[in-house]
N, CA, C and O atoms as a GROMACS GRO file, in nm:
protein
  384
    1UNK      N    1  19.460   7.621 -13.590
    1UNK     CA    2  19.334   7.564 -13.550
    1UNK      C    3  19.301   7.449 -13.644
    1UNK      O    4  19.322   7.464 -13.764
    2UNK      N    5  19.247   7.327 -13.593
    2UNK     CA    6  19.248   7.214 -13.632
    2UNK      C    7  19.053   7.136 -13.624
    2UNK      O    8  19.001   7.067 -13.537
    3UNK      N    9  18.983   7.201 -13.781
    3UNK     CA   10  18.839   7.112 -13.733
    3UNK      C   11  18.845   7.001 -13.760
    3UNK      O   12  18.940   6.971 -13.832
    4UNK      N   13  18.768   6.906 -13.725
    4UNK     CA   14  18.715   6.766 -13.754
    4UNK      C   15  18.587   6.789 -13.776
    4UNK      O   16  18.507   6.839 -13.697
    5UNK      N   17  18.566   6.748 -13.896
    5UNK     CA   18  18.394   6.685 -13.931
    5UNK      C   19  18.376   6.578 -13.981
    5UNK      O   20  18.433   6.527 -14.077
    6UNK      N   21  18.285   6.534 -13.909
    6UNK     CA   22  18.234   6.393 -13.995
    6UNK      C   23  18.024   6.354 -13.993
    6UNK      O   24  17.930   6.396 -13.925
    7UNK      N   25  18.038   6.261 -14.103
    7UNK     CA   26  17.897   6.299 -14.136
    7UNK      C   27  17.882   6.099 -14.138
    7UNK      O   28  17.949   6.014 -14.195
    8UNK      N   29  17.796   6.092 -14.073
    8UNK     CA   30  17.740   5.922 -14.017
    8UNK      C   31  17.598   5.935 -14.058
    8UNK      O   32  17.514   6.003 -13.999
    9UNK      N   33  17.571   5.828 -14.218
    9UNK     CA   34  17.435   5.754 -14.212
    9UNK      C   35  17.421   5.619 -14.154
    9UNK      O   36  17.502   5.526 -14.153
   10UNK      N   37  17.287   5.628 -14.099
   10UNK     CA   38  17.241   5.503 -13.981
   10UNK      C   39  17.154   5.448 -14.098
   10UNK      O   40  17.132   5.497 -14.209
   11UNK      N   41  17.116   5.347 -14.049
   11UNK     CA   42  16.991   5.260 -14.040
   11UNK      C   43  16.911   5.217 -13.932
   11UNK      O   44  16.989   5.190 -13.840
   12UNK      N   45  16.800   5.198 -13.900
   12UNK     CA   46  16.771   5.198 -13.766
   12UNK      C   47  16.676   5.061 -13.847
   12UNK      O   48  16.590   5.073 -13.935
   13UNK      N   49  16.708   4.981 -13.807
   13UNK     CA   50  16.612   4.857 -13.873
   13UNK      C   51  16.518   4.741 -13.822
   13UNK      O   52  16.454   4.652 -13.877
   14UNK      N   53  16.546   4.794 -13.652
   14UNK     CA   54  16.420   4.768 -13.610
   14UNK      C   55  16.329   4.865 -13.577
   14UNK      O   56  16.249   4.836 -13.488
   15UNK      N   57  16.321   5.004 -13.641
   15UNK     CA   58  16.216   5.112 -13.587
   15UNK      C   59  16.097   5.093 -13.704
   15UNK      O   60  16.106   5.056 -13.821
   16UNK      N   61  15.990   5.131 -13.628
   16UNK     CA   62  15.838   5.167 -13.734
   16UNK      C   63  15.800   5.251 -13.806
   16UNK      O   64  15.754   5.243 -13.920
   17UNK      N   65  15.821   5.349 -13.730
   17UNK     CA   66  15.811   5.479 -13.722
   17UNK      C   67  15.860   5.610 -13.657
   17UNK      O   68  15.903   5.615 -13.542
   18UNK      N   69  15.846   5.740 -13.760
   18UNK     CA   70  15.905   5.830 -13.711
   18UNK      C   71  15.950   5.843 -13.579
   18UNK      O   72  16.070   5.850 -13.555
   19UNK      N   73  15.864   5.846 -13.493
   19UNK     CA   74  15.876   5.869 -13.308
   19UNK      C   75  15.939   5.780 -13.272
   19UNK      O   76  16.007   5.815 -13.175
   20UNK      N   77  15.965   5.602 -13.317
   20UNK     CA   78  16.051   5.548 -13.270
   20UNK      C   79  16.190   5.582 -13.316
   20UNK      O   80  16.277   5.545 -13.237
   21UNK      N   81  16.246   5.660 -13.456
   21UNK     CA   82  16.369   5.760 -13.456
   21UNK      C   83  16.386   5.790 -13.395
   21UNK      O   84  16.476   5.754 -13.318
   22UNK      N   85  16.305   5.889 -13.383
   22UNK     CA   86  16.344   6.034 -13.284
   22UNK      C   87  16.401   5.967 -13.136
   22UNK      O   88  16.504   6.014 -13.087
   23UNK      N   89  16.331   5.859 -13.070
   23UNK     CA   90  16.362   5.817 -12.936
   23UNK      C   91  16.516   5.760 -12.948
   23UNK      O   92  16.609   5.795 -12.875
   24UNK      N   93  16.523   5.666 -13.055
   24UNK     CA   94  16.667   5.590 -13.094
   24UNK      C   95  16.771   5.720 -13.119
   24UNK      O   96  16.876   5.712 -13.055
   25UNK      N   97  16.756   5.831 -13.197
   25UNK     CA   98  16.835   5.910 -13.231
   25UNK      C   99  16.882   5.993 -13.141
   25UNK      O  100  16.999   6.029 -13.138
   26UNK      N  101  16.761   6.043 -13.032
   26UNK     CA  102  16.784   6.125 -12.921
   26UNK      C  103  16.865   6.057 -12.822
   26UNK      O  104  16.927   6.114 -12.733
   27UNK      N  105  16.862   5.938 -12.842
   27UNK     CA  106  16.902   5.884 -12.710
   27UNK      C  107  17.054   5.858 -12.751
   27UNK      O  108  17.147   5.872 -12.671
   28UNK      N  109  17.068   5.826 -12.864
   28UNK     CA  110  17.245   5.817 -12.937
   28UNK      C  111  17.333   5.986 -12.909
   28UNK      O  112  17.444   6.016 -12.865
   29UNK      N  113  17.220   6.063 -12.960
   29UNK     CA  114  17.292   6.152 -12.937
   29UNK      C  115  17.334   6.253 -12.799
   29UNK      O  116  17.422   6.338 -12.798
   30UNK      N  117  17.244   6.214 -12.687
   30UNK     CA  118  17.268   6.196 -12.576
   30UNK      C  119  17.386   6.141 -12.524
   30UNK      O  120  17.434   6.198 -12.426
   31UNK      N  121  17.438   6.052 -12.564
   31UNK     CA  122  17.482   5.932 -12.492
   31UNK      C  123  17.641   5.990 -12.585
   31UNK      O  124  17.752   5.994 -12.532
   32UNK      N  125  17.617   6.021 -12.705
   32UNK     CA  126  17.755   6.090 -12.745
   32UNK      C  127  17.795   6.200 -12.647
   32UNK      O  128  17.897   6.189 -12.578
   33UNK      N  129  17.715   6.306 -12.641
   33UNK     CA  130  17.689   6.403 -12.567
   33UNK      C  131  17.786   6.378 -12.431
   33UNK      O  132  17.892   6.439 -12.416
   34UNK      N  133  17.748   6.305 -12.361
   34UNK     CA  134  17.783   6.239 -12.258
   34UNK      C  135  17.932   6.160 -12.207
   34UNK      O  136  17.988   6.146 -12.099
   35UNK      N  137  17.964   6.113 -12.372
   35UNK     CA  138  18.094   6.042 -12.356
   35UNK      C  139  18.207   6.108 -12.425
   35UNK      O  140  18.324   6.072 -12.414
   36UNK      N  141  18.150   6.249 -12.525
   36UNK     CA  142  18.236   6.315 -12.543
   36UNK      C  143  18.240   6.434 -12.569
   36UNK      O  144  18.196   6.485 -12.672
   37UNK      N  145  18.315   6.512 -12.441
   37UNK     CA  146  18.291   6.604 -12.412
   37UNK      C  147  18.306   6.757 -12.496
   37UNK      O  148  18.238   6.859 -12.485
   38UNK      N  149  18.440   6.723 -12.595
   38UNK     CA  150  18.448   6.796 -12.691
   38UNK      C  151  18.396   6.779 -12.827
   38UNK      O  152  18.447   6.826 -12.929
   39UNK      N  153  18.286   6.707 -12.818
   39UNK     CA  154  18.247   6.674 -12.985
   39UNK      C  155  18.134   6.726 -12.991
   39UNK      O  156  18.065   6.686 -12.897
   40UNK      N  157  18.061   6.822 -13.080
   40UNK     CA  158  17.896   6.862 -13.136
   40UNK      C  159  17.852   6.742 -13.164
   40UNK      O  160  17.937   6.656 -13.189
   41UNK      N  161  17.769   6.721 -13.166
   41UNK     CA  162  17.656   6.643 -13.249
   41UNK      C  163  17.514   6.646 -13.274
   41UNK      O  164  17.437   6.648 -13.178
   42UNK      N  165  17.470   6.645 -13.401
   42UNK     CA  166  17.354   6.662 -13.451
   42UNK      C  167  17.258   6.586 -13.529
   42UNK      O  168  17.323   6.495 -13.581
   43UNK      N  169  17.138   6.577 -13.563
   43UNK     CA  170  17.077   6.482 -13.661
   43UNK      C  171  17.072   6.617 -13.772
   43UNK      O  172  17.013   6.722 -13.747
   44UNK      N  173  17.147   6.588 -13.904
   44UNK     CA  174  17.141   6.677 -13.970
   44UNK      C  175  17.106   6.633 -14.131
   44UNK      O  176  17.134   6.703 -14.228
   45UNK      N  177  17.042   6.505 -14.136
   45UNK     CA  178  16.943   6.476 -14.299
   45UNK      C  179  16.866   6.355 -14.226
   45UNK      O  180  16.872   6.296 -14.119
   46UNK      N  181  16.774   6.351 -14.372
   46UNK     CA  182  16.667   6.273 -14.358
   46UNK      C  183  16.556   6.274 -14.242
   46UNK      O  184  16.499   6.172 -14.203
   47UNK      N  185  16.535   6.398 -14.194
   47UNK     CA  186  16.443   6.387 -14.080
   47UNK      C  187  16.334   6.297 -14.117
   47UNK      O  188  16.292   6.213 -14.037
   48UNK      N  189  16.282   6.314 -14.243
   48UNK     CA  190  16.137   6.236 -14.245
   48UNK      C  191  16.153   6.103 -14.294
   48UNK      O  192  16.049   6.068 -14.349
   49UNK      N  193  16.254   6.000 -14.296
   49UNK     CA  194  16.255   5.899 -14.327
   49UNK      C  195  16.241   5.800 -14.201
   49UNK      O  196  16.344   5.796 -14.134
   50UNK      N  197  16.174   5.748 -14.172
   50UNK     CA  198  16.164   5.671 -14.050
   50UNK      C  199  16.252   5.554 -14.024
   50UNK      O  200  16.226   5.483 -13.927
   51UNK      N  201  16.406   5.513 -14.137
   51UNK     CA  202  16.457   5.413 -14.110
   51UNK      C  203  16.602   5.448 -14.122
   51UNK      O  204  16.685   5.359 -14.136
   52UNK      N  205  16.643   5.600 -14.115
   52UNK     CA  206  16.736   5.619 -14.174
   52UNK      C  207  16.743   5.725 -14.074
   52UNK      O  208  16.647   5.746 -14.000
   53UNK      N  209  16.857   5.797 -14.068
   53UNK     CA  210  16.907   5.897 -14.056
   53UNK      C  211  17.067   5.963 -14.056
   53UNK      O  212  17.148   5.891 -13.997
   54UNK      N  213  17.112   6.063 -14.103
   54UNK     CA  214  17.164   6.096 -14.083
   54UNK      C  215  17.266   6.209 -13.954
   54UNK      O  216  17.223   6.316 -13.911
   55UNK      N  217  17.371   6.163 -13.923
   55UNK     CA  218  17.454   6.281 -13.785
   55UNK      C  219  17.548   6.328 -13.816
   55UNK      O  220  17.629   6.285 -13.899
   56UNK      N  221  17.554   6.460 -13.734
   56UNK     CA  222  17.703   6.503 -13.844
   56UNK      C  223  17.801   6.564 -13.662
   56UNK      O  224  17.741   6.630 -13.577
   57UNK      N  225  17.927   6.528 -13.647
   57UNK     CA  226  17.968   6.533 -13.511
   57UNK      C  227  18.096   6.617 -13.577
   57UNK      O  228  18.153   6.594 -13.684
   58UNK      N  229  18.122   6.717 -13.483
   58UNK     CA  230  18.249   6.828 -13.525
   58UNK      C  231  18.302   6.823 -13.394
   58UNK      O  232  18.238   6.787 -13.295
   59UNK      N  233  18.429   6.864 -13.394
   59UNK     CA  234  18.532   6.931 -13.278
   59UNK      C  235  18.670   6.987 -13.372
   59UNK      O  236  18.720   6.963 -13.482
   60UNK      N  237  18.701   7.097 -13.230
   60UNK     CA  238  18.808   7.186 -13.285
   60UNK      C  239  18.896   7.168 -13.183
   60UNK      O  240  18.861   7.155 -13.066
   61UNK      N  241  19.010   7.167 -13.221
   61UNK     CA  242  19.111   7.195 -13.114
   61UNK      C  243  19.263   7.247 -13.229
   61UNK      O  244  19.249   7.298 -13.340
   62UNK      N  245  19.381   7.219 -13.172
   62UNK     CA  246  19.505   7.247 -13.195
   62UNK      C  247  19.596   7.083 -13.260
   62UNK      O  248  19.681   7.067 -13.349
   63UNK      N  249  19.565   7.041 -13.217
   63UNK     CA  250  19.627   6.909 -13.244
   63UNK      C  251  19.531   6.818 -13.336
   63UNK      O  252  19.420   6.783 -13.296
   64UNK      N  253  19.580   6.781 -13.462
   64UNK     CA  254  19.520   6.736 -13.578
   64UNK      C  255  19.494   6.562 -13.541
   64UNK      O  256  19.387   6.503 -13.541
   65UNK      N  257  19.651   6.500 -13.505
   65UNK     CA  258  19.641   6.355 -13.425
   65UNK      C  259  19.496   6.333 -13.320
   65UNK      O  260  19.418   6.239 -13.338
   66UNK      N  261  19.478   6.442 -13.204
   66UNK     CA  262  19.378   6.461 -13.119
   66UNK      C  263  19.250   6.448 -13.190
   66UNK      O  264  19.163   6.389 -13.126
   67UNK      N  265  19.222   6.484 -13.292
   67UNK     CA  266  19.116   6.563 -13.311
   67UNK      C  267  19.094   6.418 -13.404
   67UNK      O  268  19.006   6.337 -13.377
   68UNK      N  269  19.169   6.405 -13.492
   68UNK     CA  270  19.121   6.244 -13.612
   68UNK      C  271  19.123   6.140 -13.462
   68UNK      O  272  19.027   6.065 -13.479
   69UNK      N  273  19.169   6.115 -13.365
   69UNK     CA  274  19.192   6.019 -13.245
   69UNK      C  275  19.016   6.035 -13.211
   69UNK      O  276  18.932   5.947 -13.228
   70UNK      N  277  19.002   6.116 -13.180
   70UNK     CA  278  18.818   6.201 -13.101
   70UNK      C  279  18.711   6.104 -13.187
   70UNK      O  280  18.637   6.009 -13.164
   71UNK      N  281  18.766   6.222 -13.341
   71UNK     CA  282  18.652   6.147 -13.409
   71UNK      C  283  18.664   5.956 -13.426
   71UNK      O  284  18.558   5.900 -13.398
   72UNK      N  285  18.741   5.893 -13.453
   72UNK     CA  286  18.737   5.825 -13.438
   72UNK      C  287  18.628   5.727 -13.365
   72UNK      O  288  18.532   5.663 -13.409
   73UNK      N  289  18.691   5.745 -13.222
   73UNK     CA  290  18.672   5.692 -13.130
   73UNK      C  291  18.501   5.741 -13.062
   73UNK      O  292  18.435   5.688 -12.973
   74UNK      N  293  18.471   5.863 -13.149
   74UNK     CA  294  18.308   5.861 -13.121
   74UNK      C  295  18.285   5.771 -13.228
   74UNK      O  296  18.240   5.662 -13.194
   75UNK      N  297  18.313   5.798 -13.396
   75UNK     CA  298  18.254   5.693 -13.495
   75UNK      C  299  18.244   5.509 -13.471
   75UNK      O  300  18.164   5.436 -13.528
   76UNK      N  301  18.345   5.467 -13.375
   76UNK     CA  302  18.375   5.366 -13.282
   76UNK      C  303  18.256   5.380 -13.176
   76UNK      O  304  18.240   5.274 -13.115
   77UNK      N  305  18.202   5.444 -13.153
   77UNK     CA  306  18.109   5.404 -13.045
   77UNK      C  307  18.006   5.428 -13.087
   77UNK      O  308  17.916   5.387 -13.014
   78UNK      N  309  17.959   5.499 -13.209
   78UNK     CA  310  17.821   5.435 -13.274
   78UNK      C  311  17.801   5.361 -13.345
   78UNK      O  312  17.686   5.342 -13.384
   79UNK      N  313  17.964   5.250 -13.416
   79UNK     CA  314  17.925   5.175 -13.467
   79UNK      C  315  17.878   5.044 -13.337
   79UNK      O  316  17.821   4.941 -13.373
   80UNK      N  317  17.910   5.070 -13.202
   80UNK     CA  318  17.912   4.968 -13.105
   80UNK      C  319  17.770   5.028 -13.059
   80UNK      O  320  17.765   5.012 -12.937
   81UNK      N  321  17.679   5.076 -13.095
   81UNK     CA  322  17.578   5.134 -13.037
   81UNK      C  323  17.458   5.047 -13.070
   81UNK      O  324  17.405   5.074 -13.177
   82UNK      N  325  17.398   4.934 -12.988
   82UNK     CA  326  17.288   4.900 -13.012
   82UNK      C  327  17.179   4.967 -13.119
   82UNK      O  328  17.194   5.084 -13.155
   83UNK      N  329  17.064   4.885 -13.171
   83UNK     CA  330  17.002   4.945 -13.235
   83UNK      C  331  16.996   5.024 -13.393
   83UNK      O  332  16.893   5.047 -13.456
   84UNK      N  333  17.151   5.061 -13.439
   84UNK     CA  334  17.179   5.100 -13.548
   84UNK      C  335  17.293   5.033 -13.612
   84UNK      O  336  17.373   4.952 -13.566
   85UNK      N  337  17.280   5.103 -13.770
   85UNK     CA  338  17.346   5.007 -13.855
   85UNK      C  339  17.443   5.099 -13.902
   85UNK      O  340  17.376   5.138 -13.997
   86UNK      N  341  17.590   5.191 -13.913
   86UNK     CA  342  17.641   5.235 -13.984
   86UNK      C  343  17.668   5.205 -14.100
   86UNK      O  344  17.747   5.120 -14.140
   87UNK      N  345  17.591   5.290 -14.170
   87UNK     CA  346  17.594   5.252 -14.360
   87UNK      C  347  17.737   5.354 -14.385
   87UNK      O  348  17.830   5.289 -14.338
   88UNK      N  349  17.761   5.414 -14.410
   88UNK     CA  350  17.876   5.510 -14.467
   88UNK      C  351  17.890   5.605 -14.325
   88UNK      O  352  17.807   5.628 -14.236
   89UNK      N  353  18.028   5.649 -14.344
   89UNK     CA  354  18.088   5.756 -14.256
   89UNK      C  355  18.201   5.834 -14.381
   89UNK      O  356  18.259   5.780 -14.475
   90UNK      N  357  18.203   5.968 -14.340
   90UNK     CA  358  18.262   6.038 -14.401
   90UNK      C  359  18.354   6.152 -14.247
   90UNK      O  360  18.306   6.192 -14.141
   91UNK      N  361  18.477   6.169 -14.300
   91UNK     CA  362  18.545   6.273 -14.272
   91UNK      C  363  18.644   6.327 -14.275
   91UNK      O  364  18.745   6.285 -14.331
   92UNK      N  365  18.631   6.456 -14.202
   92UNK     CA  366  18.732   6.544 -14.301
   92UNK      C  367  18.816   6.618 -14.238
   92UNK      O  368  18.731   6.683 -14.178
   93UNK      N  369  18.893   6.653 -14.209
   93UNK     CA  370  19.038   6.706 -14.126
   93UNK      C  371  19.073   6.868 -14.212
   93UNK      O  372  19.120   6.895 -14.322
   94UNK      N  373  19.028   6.943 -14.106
   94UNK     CA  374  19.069   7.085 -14.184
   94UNK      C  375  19.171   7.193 -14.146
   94UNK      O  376  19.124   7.270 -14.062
   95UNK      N  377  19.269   7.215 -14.174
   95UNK     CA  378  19.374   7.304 -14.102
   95UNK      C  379  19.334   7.469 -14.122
   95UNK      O  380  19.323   7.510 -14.238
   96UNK      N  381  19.320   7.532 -14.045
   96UNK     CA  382  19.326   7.675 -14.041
   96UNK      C  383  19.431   7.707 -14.011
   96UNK      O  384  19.458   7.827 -14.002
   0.00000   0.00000   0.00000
């Protein structure tokens, strides 16, 4: 068994405020949701910072190539994601 984790801080640098996060963040993570079918994703730091946030996106499978290919290619589509700024990405490839 083969996890992938990875952990994505944003910048959101045209938002005001909190509720305009939450709308930008919900809607990213939707839209991951949507385009990939085997990946979690979550807002998992900085809830109360209104310009920032942090996501953290996992999948498991059997194939290690598959799984670094996945993440990838979601971290690839939030850096192409209107609206945010990828400051750092982290991840990590775990063999069971």
């Amino acid at each position: 068994m083969v996890v992938g984790v990875a952990k994505v801080q944003l910048f959101i640098p045209e938002n005001r405020s909190l509720k305009g996060k939450r709308q930008v963040v919900k809607s990213l993570l939707r839209q991951i949701n949507g385009r990939f079918k085997n990946v979690s994703v979550a807002e998992v730091d900085d809830q109360d910072l209104w310009q920032r946030a942090q996501i953290g996106l996992t999948t498991v499978g059997s194939d290690q190539r598959f799984i670094n290919s996945l993440l990838d290619r979601a971290l690839d589509y939030i850096e192409a994601y209107g609206g945010v700024e990828v400051i750092e990405t982290k991840i990590e490839i775990i063999s069971l």
